[in-house]
C-alpha positions as CSV (number, residue, x, y, z in Angstrom):
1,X,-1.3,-20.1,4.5
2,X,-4.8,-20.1,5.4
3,X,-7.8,-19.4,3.2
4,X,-9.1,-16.8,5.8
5,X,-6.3,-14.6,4.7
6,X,-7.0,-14.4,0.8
7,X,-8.0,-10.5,1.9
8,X,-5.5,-10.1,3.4
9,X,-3.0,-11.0,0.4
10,X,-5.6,-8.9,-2.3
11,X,-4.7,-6.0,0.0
12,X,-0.9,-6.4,-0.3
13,X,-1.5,-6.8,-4.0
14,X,-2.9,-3.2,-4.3
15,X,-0.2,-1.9,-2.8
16,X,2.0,-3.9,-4.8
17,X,0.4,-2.7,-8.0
18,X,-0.4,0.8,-7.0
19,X,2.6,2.5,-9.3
20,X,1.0,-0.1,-12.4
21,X,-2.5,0.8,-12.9
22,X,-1.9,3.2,-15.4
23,X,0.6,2.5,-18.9
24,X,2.9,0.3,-18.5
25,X,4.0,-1.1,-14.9
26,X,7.2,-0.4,-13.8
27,X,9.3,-3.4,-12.3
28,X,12.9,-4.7,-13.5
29,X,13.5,-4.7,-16.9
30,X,14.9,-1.6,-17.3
31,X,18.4,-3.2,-15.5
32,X,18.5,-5.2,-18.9
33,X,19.6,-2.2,-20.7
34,X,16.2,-0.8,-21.3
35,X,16.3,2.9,-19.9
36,X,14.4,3.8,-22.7
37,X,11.0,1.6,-21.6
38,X,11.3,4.3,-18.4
39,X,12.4,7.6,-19.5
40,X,11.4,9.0,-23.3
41,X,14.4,10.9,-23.2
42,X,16.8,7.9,-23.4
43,X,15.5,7.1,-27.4
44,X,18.3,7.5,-29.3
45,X,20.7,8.2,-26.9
46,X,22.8,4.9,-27.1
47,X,25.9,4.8,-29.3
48,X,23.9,2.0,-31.4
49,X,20.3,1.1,-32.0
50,X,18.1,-0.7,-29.8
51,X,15.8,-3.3,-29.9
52,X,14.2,-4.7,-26.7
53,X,11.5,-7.7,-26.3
54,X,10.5,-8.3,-22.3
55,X,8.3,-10.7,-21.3
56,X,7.2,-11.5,-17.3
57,X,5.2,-14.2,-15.8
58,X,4.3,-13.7,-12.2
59,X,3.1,-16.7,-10.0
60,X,3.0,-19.6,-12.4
61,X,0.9,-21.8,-9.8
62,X,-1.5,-19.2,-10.0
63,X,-4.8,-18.5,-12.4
64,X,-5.1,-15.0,-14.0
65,X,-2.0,-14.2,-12.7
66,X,-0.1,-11.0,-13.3
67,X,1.6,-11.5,-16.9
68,X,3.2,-7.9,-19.4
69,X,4.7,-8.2,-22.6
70,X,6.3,-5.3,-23.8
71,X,8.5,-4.5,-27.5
72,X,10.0,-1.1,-27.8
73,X,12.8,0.1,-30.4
74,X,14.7,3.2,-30.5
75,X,16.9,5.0,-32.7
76,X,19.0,8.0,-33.4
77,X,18.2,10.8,-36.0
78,X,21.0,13.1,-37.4
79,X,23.3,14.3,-34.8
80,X,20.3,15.8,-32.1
81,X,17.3,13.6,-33.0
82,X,16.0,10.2,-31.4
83,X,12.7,8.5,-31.9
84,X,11.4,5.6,-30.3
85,X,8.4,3.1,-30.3
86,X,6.8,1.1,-27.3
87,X,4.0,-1.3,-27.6
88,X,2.9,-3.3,-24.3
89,X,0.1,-5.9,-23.0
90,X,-0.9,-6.1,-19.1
91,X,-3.0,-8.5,-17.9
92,X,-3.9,-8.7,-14.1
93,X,-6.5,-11.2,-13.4
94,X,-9.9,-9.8,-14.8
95,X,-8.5,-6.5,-16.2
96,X,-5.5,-5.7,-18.9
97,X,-4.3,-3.3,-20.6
98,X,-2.9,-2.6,-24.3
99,X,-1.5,0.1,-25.9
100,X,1.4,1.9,-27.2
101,X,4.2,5.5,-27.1
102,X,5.7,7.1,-29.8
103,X,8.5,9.2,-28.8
104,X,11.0,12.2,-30.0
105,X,13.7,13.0,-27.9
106,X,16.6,16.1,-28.3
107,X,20.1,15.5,-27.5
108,X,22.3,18.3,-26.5
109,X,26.2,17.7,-26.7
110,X,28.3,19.8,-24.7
111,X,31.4,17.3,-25.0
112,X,34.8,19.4,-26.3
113,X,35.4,16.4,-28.2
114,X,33.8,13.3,-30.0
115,X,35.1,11.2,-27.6
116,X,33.8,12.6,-24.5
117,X,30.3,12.2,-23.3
118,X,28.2,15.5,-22.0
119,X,25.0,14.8,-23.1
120,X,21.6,16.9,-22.0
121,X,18.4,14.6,-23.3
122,X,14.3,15.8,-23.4
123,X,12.2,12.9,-24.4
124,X,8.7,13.5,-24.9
125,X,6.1,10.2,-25.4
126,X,2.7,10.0,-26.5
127,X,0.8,6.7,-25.6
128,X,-3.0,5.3,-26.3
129,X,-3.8,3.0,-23.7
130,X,-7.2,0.4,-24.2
131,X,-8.4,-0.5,-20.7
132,X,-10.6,-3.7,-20.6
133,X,-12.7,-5.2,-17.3
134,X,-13.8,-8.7,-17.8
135,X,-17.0,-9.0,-15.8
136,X,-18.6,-11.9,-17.8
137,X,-17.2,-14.6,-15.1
138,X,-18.7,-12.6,-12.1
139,X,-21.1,-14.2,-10.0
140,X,-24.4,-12.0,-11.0
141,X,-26.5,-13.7,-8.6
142,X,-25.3,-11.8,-5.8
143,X,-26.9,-8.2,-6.7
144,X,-24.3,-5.8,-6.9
145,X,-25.6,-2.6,-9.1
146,X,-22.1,-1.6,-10.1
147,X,-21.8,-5.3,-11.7
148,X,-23.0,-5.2,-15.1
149,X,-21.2,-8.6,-16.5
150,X,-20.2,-7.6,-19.4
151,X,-16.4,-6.4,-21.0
152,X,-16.3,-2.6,-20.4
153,X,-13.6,-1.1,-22.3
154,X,-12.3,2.6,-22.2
155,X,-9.4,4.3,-24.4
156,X,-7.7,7.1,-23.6
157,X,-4.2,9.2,-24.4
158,X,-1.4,10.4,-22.0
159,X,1.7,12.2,-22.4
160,X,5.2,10.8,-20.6
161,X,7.7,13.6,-20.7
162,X,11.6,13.6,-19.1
163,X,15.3,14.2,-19.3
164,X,18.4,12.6,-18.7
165,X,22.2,14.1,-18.2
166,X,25.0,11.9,-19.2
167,X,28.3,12.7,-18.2
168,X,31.3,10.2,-18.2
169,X,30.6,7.4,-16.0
170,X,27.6,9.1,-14.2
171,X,23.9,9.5,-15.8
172,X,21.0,10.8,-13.9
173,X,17.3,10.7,-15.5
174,X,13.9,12.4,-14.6
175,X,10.2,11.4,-16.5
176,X,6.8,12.3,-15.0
177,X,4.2,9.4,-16.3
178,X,0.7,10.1,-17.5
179,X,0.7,14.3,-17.2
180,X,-2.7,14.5,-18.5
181,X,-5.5,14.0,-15.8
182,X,-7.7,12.0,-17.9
183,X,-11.3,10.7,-16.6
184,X,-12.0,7.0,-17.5
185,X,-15.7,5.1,-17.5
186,X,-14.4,1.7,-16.4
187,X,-14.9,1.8,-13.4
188,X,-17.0,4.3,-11.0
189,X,-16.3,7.7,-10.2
190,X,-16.1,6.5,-6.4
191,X,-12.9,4.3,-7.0
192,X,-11.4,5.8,-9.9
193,X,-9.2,9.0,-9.6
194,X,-8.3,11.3,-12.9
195,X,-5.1,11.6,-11.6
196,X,-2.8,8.8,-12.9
197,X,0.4,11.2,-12.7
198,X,4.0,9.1,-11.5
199,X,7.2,10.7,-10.9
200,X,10.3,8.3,-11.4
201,X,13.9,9.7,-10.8
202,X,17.3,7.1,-10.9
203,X,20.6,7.5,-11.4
204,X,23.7,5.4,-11.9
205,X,27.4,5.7,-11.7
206,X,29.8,3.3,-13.2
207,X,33.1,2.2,-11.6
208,X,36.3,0.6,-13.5
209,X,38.6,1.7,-16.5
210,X,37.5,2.4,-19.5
211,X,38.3,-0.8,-21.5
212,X,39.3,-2.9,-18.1
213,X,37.8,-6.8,-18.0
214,X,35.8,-6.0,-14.7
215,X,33.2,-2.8,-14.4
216,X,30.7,-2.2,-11.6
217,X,27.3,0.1,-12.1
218,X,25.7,1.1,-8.4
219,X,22.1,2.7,-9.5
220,X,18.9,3.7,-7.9
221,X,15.3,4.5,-8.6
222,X,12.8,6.5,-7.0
223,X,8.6,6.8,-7.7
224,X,6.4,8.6,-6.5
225,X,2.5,8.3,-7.2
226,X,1.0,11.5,-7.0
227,X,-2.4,10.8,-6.1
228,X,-2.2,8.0,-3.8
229,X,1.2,8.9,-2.4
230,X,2.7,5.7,-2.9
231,X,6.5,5.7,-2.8
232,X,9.3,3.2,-3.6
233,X,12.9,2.7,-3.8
234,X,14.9,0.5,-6.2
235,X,18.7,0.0,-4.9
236,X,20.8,-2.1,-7.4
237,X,24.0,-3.6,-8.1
238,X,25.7,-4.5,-11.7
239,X,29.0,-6.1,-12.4
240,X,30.5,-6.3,-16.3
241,X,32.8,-8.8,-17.5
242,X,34.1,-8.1,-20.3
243,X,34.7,-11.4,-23.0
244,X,36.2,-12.5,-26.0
245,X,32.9,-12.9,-27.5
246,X,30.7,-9.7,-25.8
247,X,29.9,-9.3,-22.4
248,X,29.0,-11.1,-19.2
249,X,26.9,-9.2,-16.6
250,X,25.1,-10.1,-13.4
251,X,23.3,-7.9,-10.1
252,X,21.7,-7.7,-7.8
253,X,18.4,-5.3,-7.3
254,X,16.3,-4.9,-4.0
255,X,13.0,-3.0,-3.9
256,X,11.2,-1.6,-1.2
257,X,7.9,0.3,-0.3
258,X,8.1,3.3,2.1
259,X,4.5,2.7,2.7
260,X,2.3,-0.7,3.5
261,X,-0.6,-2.8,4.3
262,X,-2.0,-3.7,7.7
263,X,-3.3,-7.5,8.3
264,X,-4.3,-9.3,11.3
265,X,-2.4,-11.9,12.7
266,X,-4.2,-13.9,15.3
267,X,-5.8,-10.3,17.3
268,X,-2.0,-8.6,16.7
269,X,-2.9,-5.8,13.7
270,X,0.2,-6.1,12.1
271,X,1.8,-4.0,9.2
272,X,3.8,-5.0,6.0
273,X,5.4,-3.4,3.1
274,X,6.8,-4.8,0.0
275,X,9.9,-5.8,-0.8
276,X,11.6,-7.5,-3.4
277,X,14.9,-9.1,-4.0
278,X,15.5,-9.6,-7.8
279,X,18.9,-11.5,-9.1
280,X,19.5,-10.6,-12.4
281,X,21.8,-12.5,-15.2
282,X,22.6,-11.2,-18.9
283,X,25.3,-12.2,-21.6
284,X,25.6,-9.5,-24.6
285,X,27.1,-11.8,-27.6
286,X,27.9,-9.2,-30.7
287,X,24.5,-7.5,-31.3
288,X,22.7,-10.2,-29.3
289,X,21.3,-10.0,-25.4
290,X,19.2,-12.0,-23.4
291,X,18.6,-11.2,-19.6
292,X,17.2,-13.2,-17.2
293,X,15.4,-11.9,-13.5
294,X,13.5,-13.5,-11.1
295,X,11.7,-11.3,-8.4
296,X,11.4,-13.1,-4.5
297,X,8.7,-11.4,-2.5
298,X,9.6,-11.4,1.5
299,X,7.2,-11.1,4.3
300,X,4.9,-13.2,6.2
301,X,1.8,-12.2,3.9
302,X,2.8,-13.7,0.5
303,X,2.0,-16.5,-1.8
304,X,4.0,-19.5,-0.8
305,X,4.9,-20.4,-4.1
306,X,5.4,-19.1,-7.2
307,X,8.2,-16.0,-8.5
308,X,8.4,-13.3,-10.7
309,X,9.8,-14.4,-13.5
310,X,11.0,-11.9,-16.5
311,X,12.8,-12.3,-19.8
312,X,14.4,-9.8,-21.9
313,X,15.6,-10.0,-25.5
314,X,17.8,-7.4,-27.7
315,X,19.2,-6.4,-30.9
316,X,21.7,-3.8,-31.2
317,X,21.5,-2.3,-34.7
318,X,24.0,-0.4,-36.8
319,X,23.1,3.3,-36.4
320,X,23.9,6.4,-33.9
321,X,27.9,6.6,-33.4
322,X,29.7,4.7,-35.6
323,X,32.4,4.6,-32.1
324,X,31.6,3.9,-28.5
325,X,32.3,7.2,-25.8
326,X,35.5,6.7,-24.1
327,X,34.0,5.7,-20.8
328,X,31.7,3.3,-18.4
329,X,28.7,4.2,-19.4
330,X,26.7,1.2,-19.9
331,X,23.5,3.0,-21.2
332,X,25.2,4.3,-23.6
333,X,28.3,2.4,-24.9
């Protein structure tokens, strides 16, 4: 690719990172049994404990290249109680981010038995979140007023509140991001709204026996930035195999952008939106898992090397229902 279209790519990029300015940025991890890192109203909701590590490089050829590391736990309380914990570090080129959630979520049960699951969740988080701009590497001799070359830093609180419905094979879950508008100094009033609100809403259904080797999990995922208007679409695909020793499990997850980016090609103006195609791989062995993903960016404005690459690793404690729901419910079971 020519050098000429470095803008080009930096505008695909905000457009690519327009759901993730704000808390933590929401790609694929969440396939690797993480609904809780998305919705606060999934902590405690399992049938176990949960412990989750993630880690994602993006474009390893690349300096200051994209890079989050998140560790989150949840647990259940009593018979209606879940609490959950989420500490994450986002770093995009010059600026990162750091901070953390704490989170209680209610479970209802309206199940006629213990064996059933029809379960009504509320999850409300509450997260401090450090912002940092590293200006001391920008070029001050060419003037520009709103340069001041130093690290400017701002903290500030949000609220993430949701719920999820489980019934049987099918779970559906709803969480609005960052309710608070909350004003920030980092960067000018001109480029910097209050508004960091995000609407998420997935859902999944699970198909197979209970207890059968082979299971399949078709899911989706919708966001929705309110101030910019941004939307996108997850569409994924899961299969289970069931093993001696735990679990195998594999997908497939495509992501696209309803809106884009215009670039010139030649004199053509030309448009573009994102999409992603992410394979994913997991084994569950006893309390152990370990998932692997790697994103693949298509379109003609892209870098030409370099992926999205994401590791997740989990601990299932004892805790929550000492027996598993009798159904396909992998977010659960």
């Amino acid at each position: 690719m020519n050098i000429k279209k470095i803008p080009l790519i930096l505008l695909l990029i905000v457009s690519l990172y327009g759901f993730s300015q704000d808390g933590i940025p929401v790609y694929s991890e969440y396939l690797a049994d993480n609904l809780y890192i998305l919705h606060p109203s999934m902590a405690g909701a399992a049938t176990h404990n949960q412990l989750r590590l993630s880690a994602r490089q993006q474009w390893f050829d690349q300096n200051e290249a994209p890079n989050l590391q998140t560790l989150n736990f949840n647990a259940r309380l009593g018979d209606q109680s879940g609490v959950g914990v989420i500490f994450y570090n986002d770093k995009n080129g010059y600026h990162s981010q750091t901070g953390g959630y704490l989170t209680y979520a209610h479970h209802i049960m309206f199940s006629r038995s213990e064996a059933d699951l029809n379960q009504l969740s509320f999850g409300l988080s509450v997260g401090l979140t450090q912002s940092r701009l590293d200006e001391t590497q920008f070029d001050l001799t060419d003037f520009d007023p709103v340069i001041s070359g130093i690290i400017q830093s701002t903290s500030y609180f949000n609220v993430d509140a949701g719920l999820s419905y489980n019934f049987l094979d099918f779970s559906a879950h709803f969480t609005v991001k960052n309710l608070i508008f909350q004003n920030r100094s980092i960067y000018t009033e001109k480029y910097e709204s209050n508004n960091q609100r995000r609407y998420l809403l997935s859902a999944a259904y699970a198909i197979g026996q209970y207890g059968a080797d082979w299971s399949y999990e078709p899911s989706i995922l919708f966001q929705w930035s309110e101030r910019t208007g941004e939307q996108a679409v997850d569409l994924n695909f899961k299969a289970y195999r069931k093993m001696d020793f735990g679990q195998l499990w594999g997908g497939l997850s495509y992501r696209r952008s309803l809106d884009g980016a215009e670039y010139l090609n030649g004199e053509e103006v030309k448009a573009q939106k994102l999409q992603w195609f992410t394979p994913i791989l997991g084994i569950n062995y006893k309390n152990f898992m370990f998932g692997y993903n790697y994103s693949y960016q298509s379109g003609n404005v892209k870098f030409e090397s370099g992926g999205f690459h994401q590791i997740t690793l989990g601990y299932d404690f004892l805790g929550g229902r000492p027996e598993p729901y009798d159904c396909n419910c992998p977010a659960i079971n």
